[in-house]
C-alpha positions as CSV (number, residue, x, y, z in Angstrom):
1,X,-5.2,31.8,-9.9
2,X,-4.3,30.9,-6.1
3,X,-7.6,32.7,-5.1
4,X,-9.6,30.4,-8.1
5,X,-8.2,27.3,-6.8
6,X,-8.7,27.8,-2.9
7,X,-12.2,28.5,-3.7
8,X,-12.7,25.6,-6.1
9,X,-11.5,23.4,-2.8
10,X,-13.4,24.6,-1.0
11,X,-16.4,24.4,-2.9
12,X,-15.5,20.8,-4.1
13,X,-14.8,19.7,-0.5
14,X,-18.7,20.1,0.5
15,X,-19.3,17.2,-2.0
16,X,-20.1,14.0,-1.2
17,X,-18.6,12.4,-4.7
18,X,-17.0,13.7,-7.4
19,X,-20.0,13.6,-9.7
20,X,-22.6,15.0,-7.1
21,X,-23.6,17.3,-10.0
22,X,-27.2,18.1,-7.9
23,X,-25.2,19.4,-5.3
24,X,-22.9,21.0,-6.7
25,X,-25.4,23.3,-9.0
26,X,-27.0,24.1,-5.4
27,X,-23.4,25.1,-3.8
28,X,-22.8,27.2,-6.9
29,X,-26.2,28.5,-6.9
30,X,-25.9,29.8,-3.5
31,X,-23.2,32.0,-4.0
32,X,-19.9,29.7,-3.7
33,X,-17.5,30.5,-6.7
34,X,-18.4,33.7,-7.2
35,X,-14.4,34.8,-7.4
36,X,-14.3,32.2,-10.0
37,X,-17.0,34.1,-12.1
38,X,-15.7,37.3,-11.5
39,X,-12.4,36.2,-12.9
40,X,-14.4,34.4,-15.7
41,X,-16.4,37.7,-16.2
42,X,-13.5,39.8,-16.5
43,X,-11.6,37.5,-19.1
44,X,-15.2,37.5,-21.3
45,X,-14.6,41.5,-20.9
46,X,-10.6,41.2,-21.8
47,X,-10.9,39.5,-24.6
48,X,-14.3,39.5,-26.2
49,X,-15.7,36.2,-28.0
50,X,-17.7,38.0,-30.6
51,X,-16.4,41.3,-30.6
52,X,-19.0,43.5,-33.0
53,X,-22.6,43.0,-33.5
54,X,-24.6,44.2,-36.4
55,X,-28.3,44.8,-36.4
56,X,-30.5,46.6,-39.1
57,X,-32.5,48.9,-37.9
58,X,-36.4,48.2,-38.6
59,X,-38.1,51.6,-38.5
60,X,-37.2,55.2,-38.1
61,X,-35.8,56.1,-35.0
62,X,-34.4,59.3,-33.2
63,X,-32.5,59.1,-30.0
64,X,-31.0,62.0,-27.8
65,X,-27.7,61.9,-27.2
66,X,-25.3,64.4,-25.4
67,X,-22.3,65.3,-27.2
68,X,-18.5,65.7,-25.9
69,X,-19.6,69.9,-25.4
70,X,-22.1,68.3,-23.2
71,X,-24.6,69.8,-25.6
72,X,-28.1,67.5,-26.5
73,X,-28.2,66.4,-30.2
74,X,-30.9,64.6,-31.9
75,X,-29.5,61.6,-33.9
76,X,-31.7,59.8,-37.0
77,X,-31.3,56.3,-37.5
78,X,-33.3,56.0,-40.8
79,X,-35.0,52.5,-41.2
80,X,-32.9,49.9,-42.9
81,X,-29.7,51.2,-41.8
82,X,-27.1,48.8,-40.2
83,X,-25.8,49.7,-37.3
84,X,-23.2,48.2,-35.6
85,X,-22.1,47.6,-32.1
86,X,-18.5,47.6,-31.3
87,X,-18.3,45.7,-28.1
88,X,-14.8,45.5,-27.8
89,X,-14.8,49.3,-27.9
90,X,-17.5,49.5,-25.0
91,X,-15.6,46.7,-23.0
92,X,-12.4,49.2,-23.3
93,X,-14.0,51.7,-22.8
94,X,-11.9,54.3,-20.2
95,X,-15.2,56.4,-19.3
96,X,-17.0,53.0,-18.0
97,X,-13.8,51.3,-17.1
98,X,-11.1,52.2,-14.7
99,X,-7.9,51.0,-16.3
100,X,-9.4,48.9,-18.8
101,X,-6.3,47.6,-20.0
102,X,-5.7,45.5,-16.6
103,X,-6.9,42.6,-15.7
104,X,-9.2,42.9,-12.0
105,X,-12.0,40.6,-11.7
106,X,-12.6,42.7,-8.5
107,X,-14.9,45.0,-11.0
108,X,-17.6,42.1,-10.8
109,X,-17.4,42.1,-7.2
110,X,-19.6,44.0,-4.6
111,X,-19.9,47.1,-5.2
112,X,-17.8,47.6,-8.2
113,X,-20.2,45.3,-9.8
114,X,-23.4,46.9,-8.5
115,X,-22.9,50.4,-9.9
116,X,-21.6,49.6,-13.1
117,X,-23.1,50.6,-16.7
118,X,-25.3,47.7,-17.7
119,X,-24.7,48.5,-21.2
120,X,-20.7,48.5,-20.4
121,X,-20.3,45.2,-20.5
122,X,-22.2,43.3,-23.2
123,X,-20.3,39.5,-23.6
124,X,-24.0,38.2,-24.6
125,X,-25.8,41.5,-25.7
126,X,-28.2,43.0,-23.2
127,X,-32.3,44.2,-24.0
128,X,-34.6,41.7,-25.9
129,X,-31.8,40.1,-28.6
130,X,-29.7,38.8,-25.6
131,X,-28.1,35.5,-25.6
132,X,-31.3,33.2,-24.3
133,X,-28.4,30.5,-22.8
134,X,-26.2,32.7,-21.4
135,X,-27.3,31.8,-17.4
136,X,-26.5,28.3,-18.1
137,X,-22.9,28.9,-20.3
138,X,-21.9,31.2,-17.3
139,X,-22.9,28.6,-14.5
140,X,-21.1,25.5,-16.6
141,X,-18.1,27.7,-17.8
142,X,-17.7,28.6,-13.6
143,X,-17.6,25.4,-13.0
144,X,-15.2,24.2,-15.7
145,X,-12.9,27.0,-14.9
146,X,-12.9,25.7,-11.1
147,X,-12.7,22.2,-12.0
148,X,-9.4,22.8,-14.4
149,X,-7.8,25.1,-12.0
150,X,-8.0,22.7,-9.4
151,X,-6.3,20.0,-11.4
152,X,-4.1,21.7,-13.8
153,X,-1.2,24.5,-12.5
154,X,-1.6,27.2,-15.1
155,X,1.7,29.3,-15.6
């Protein structure tokens, strides 16, 4: 959390006041705290808020998938079925995630965080059902994070 609070003083010490909020979305916008969101990112993959989705499916659909033989299989998903998403599987997933059981915001970071499965980490759904608000939760929850670290010693 060192790292977290250097770079919330940093980032708070190019204010002009406390409650320069204009500012401070520009600061935050241009790339300051971005250790902060990593270690934000990597907590929402740790320790999932919602951690299975269900959706039914609406028509019949067949999807390719390659088996653990490395064979291709057809799979039906018959309209009306529910399928379910098990996200807290995919976020511990060893295949996507080195080590999943440790905690290394240095996965959303460069990189790391460049070549990653989209579909590997899933804290607001991804495709055309994702969370509309989850730009602005991310940017206030960075924010929050900093602001807390920076006045609270966390042990």
């Amino acid at each position: 959390m060192e790292r977290v609070r250097a770079e919330a003083e940093a980032t708070f010490s190019q204010l002009e006041s406390e409650d320069d909020e204009e500012s401070l979305a520009k600061i935050v916008r241009g790339g300051s705290l971005d250790y902060t969101f990593a270690v934000l990112k990597e907590a929402l993959r740790k320790y999932s808020v919602v951690p299975v989705v269900t959706r039914s499916c609406v028509k019949d659909d067949v999807f390719e998938v390659v088996g653990k033989d490395g064979k291709t299989q057809r799979l039906t998903v018959p309209k009306g079925a529910t399928v379910v998403l098990n996200i807290e599987a995919a976020h511990n997933d060893p295949s996507v995630w080195e080590e999943p059981e440790k905690f290394d915001p240095e996965r959303f970071i460069g990189e790391r965080d460049k070549t990653r499965d989209l579909y590997g980490f899933l804290p607001f759904i991804q495709g055309p059902r994702n969370c509309l608000g989850q730009h602005l939760a991310l940017l206030e929850a960075r924010v929050v994070l900093a602001y807390l670290v920076r006045a609270y010693d966390f042990r």
